[in-house]
C-alpha positions in Angstrom: -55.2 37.7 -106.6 -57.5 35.1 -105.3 -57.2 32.7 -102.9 -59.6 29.7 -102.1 -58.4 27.7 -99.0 -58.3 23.8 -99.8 -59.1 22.0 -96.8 -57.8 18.2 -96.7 -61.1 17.9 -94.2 -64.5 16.8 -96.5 -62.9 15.5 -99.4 -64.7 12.6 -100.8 -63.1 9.6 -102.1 -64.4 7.5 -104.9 -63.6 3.9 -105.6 -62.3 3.0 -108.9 -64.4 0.6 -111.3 -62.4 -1.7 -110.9 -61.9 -1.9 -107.3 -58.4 -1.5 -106.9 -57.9 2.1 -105.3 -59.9 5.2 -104.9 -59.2 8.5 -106.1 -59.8 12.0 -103.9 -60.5 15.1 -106.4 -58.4 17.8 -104.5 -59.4 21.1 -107.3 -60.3 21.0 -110.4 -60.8 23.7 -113.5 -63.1 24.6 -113.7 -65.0 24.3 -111.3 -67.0 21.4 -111.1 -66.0 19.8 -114.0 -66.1 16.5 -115.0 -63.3 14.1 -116.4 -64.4 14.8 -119.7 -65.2 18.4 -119.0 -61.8 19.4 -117.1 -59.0 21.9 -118.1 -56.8 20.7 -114.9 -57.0 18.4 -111.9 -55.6 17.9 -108.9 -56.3 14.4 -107.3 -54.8 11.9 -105.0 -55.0 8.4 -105.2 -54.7 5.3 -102.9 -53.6 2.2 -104.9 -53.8 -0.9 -103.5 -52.1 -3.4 -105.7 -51.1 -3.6 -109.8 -53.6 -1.7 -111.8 -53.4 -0.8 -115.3 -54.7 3.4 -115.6 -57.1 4.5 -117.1 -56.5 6.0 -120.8 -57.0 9.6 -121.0 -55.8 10.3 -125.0 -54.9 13.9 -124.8 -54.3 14.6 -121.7 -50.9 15.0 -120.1 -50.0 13.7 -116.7 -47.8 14.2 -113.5 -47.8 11.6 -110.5 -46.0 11.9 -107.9 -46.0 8.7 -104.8 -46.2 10.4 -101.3 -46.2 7.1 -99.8 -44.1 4.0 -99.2 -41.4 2.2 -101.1 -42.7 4.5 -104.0 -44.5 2.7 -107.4 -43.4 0.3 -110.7 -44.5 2.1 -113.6 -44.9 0.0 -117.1 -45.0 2.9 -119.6 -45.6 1.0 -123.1 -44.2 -1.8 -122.2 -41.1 -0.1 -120.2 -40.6 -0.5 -116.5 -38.8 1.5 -114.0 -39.4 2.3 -110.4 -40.6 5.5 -109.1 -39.6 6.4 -105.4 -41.8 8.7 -103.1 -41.8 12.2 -104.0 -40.4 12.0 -107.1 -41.9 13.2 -110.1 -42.6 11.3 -113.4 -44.6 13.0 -116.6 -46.1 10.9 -118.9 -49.0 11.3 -121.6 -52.3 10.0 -120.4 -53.1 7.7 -123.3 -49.9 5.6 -123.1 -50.5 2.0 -121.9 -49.5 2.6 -118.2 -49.9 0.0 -115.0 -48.5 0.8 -111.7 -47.8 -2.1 -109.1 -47.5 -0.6 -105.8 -43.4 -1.7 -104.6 -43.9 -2.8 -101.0 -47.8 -2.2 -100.4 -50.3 0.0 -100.9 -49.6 3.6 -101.6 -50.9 7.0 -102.0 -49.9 9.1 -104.9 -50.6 12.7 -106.1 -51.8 13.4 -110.1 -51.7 16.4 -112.3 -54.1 16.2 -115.5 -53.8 18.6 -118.0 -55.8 18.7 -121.0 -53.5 19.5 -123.6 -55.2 21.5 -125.6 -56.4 23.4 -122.8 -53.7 24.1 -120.1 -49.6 23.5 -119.6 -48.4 23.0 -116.2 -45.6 21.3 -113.7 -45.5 19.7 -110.2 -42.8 20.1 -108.3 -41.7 19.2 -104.7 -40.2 21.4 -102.2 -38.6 20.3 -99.2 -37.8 22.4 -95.7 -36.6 24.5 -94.1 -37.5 26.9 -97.4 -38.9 30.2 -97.9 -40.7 30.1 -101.4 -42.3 32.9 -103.2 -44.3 32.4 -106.1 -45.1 34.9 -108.6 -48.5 33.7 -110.6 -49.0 35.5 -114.5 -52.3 37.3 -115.2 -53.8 34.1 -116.5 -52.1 31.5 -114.2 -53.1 29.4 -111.3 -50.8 27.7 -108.2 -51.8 24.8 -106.6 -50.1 24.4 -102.8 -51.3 21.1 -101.1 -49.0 20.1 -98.0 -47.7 16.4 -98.1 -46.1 16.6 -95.0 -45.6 18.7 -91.4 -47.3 22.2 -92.1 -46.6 25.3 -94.0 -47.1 29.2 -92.5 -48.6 31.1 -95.6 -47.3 35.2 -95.9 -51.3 35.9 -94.0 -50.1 33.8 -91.3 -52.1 30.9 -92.0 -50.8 27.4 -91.0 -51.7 24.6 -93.4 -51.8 21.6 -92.0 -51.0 18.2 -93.6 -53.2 17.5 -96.6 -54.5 21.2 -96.9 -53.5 23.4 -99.4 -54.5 26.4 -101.2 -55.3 27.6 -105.0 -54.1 31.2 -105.9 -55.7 32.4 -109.1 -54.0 35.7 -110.5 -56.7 38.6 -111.2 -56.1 41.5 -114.1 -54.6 43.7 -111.9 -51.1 41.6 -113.1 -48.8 39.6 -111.7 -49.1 38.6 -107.8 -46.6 36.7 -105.5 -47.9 34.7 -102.0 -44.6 33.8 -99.5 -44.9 30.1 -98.0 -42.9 29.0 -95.5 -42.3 25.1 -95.5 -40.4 24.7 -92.3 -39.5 20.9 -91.8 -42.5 19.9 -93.9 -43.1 19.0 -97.8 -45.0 20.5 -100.1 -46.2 20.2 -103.8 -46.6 23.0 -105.9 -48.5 22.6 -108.7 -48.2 25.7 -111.6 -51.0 25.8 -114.3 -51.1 28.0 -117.4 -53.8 28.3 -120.0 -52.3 27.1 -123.5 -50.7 30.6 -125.4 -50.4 32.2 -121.7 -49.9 35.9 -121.0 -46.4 35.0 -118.7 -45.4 33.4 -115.4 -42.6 32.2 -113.6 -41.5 31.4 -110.0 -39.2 33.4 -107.9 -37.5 31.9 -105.0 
């Protein structure tokens, strides 16, 4: 198994055309890629008032607000309320705007290209002991939201840094993370037609 450490330190920001938020690429697959090059991403986003998103046809899409009263999606013309840390998947070229609910807020994204990747972001909340078995083929995503989480190494990530765990041919491969009092997100990624994965806890 691999592991590349993904510090929350040197992350560039960049503003959105239109001026209403920026976006902060946290990983993405592969590496380097572009937004029209990208099997999976990873961002996070500072919104700062109603904004409609960008359409990404063919792409499918978690977010996740980590800040705040949470934010007002309008999905097609159907609006609900989305409160912080809770999850909401919908396909990236539906005719989505978000309006922040009391201010501006952060929020976490998973793209994946459909016809490239399948995936899920979940949150997990201390005091937890989680161990997560990654498939021959798969990757996991950890990014710490809030306090700090002890990796199985003895590593402490602090708030905002995370780690990506990429599963080599030797088969599947398990990391322990222990969350404490903190949050995190885990984010599990599968290449379309994948070889097998699952989560133990």
């Amino acid at each position: 198994m691999a592991t590349r450490s993904l510090p929350a330190a040197g992350r560039r920001s960049t503003p959105w055309q239109n001026g209403l938020g920026t976006t902060t690429e946290i990983v993405v697959w592969p590496p380097g890629a572009t937004l029209a090059g990208f099997d999976w991403r990873l961002s996070i986003a500072d919104v700062v008032t109603k904004s409609a998103f960008s359409n990404l046809p063919g792409i499918d899409r978690t977010l996740v607000p980590l800040t705040g009263a949470g934010i007002e999606l309008t999905i097609n013309g159907s609006s609900r309320p989305v409160a912080a840390f809770e999850a909401i998947e919908f396909d990236g070229g539906d005719d989505v705007v978000g309006a922040p609910i009391s201010g501006p807020i952060r929020d976490l994204n998973l793209m994946l290209r459909r016809d490239a990747a399948v995936g899920s972001l979940e949150i997990v909340t201390g005091p937890h002991r989680l161990v997560a078995t990654i498939g021959t083929d798969g990757w996991t995503v950890a990014i710490v939201l809030q306090g700090s989480v002890i990796t199985g190494r003895g590593e402490t990530l602090a708030e905002g840094d995370g780690i990506l765990l990429t599963s080599g041919e030797a088969g599947e491969a398990e990391v322990e993370l222990e969350i404490g009092d903190g949050i995190l997100a885990i984010a599990h990624i599968l290449p379309r037609n994948p070889v097998g994965s699952r989560y133990g806890r």
